[in-house]
DSSP file (Angstrom, degrees, kcal/mol; ACC not computed):
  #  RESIDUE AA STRUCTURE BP1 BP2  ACC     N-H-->O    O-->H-N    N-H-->O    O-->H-N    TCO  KAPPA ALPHA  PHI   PSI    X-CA   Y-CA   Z-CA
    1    1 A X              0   0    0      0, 0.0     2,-0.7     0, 0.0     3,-0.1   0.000 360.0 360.0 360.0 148.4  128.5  112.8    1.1
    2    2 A X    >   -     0   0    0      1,-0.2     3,-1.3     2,-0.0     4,-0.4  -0.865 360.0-145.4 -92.1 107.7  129.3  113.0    4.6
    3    3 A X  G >  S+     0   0    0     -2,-0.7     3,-1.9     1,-0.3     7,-0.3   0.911  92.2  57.1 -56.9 -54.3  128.5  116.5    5.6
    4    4 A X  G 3  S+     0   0    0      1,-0.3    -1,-0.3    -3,-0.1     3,-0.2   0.304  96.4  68.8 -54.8  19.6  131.6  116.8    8.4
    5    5 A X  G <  S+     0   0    0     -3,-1.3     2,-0.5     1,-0.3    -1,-0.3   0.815  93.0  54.7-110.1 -37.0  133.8  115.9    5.8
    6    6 A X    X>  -     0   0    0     -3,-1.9     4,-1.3    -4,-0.4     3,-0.7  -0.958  68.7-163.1 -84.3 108.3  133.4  119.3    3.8
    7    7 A X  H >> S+     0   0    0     -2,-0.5     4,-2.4     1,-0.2     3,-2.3   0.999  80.7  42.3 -60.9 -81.0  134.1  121.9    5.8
    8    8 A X  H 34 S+     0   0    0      1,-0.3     4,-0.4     2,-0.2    -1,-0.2   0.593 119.2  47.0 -38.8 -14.1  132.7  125.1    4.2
    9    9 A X  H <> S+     0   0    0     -3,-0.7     4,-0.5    -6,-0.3    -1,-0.3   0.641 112.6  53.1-115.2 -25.6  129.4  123.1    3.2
   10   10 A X  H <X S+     0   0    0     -3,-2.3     4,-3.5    -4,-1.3     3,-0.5   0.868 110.5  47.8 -90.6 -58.2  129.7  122.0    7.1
   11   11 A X  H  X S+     0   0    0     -4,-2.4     4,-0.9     1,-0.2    -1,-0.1   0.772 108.7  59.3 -22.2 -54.0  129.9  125.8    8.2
   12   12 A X  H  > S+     0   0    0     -4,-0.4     4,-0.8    -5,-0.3    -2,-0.2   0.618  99.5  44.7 -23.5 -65.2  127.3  126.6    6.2
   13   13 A X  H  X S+     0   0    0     -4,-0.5     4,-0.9    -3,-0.5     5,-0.3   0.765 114.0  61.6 -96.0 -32.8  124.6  124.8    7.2
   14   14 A X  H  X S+     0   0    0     -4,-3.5     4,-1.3     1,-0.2    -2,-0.2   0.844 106.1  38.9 -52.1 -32.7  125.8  125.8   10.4
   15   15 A X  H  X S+     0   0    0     -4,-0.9     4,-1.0     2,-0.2    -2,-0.2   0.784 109.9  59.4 -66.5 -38.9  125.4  129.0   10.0
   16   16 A X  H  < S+     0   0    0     -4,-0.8    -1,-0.2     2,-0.2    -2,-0.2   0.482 103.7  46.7 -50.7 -48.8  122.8  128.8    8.5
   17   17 A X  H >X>S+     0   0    0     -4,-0.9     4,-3.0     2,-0.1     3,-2.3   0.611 106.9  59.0 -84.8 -44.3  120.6  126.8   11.4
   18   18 A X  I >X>S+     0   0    0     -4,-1.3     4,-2.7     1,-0.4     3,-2.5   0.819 109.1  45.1 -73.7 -79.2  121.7  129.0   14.0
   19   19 A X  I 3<5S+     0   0    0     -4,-1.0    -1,-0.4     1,-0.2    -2,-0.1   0.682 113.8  47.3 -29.3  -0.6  120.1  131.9   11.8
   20   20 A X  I <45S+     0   0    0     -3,-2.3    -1,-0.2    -2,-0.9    -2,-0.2   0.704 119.1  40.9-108.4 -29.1  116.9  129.9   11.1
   21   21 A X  I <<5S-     0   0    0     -4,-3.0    -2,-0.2    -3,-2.5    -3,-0.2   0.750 104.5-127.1 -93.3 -11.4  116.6  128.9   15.2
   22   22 A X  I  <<S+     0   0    0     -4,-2.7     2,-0.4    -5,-0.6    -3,-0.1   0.805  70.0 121.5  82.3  31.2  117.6  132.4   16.1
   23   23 A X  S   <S-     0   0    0     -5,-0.6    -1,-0.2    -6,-0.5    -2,-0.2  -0.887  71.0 -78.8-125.5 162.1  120.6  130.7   18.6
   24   24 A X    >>  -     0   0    0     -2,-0.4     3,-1.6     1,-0.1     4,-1.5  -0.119  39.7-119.4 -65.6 154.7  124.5  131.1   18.6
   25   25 A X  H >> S+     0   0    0      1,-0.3     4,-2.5     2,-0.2     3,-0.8   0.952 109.5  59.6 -62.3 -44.7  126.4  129.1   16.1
   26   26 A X  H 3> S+     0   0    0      1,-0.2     4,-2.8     2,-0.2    -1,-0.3   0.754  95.6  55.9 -71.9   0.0  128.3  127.2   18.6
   27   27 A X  H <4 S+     0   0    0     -3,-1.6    -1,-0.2     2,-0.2    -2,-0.2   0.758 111.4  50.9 -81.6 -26.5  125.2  125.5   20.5
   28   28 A X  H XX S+     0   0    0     -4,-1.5     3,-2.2    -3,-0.8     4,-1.8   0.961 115.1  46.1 -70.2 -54.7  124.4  124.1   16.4
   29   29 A X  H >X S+     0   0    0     -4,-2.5     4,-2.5     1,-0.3     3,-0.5   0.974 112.6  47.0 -48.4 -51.5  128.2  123.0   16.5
   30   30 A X  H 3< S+     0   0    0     -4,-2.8    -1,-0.3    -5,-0.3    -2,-0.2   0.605 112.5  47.5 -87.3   8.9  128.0  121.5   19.8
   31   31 A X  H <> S+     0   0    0     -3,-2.2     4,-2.6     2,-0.1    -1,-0.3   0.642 110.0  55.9-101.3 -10.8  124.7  119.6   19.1
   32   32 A X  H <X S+     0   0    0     -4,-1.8     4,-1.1    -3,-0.5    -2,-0.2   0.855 109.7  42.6 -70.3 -32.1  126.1  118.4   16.0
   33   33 A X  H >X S+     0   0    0     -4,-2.5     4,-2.6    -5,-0.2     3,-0.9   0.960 113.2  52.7 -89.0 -38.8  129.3  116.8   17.6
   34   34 A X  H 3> S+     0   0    0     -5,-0.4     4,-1.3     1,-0.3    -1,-0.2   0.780 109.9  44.9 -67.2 -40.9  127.6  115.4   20.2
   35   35 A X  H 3X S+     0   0    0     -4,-2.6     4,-2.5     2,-0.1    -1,-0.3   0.752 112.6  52.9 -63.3 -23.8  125.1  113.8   18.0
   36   36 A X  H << S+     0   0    0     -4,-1.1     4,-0.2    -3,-0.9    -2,-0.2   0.914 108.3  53.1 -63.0 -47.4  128.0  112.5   15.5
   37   37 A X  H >X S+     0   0    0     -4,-2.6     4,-3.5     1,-0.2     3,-1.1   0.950 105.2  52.7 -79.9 -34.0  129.6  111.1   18.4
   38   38 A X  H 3X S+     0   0    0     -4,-1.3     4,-2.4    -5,-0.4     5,-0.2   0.940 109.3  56.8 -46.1 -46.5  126.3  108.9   19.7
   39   39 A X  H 3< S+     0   0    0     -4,-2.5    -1,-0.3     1,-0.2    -2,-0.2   0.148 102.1  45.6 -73.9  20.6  126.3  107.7   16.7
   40   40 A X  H <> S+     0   0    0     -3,-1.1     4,-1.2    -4,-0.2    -1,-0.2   0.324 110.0  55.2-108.7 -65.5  129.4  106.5   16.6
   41   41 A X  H  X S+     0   0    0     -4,-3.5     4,-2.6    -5,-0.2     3,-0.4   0.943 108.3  50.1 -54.0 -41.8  129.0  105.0   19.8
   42   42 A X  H  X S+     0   0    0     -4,-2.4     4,-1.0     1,-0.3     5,-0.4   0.899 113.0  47.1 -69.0 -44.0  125.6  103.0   18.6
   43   43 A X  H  > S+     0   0    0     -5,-0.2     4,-0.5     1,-0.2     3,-0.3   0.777 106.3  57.9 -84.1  -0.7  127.2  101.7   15.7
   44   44 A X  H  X S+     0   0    0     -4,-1.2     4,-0.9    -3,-0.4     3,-0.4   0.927 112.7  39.8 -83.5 -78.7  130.2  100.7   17.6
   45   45 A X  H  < S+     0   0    0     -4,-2.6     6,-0.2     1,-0.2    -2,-0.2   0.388 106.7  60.7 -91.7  20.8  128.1   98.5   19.8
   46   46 A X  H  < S+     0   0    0     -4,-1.0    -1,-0.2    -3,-0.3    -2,-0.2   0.591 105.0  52.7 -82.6  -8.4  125.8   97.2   17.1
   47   47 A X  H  < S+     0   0    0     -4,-0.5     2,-0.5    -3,-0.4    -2,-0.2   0.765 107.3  59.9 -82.9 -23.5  129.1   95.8   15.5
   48   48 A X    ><  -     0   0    0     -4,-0.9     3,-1.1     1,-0.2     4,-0.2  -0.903  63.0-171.1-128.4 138.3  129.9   94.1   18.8
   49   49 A X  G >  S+     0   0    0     -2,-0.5     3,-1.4     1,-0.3    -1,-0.2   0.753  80.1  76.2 -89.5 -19.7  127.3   91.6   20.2
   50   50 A X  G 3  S+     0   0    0      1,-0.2    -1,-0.3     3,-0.0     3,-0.1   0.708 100.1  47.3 -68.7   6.0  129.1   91.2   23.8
   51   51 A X  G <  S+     0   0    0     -3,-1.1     2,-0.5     1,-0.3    -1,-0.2   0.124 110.6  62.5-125.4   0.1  127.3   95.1   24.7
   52   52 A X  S <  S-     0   0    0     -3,-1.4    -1,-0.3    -4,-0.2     2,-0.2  -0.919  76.3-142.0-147.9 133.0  123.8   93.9   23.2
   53   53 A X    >   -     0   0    0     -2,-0.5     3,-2.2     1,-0.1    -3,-0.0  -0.484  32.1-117.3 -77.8 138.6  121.5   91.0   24.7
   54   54 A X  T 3  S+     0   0    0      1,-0.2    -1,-0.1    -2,-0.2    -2,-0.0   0.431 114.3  60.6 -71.3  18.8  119.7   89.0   21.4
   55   55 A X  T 3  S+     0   0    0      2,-0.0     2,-0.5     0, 0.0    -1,-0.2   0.141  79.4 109.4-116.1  24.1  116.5   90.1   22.6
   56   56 A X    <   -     0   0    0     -3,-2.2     2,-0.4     2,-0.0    -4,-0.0  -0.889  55.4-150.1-112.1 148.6  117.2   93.8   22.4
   57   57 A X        -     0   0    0     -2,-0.5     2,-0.8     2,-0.0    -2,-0.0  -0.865   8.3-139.9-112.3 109.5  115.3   95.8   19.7
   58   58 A X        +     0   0    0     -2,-0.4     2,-0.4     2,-0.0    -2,-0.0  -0.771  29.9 176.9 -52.4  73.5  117.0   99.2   18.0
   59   59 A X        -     0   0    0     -2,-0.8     2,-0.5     1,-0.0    -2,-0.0  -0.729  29.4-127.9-108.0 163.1  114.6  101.9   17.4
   60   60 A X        -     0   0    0     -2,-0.4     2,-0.4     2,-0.0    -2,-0.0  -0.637  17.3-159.2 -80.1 140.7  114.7  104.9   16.3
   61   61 A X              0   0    0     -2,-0.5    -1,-0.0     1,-0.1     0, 0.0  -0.884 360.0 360.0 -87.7 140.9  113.2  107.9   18.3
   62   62 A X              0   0    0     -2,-0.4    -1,-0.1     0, 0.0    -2,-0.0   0.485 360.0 360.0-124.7 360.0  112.5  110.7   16.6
């Protein structure tokens, strides 16, 4: 399951994080979309080869 897809379970965990980090709920929201949307972008331009040279490497950073 896609968490943004269930709202109340998506609420939740927000809520949920902001209590555990001690920070306001929207700064959890707004790192959430913001990651959602990178990723989005990345898979976007792994699907199209004219935005990546064949000698470029995907890794993850953690």
């Amino acid at each position: 399951m896609k968490l943004h897809e269930d709202k109340e379970q998506l609420a939740d965990a927000i809520r949920i994080t902001a209590a555990e980090l001690g920070i306001p709920q929207k700064f959890v929201e707004k790192d959430f979309g913001i990651c959602r949307y990178f990723r989005v972008c990345r898979d976007v331009l792994r699907r199209d080869e004219r935005y990546v040279s064949p000698d470029f490497r995907w890794e993850v950073v953690a």
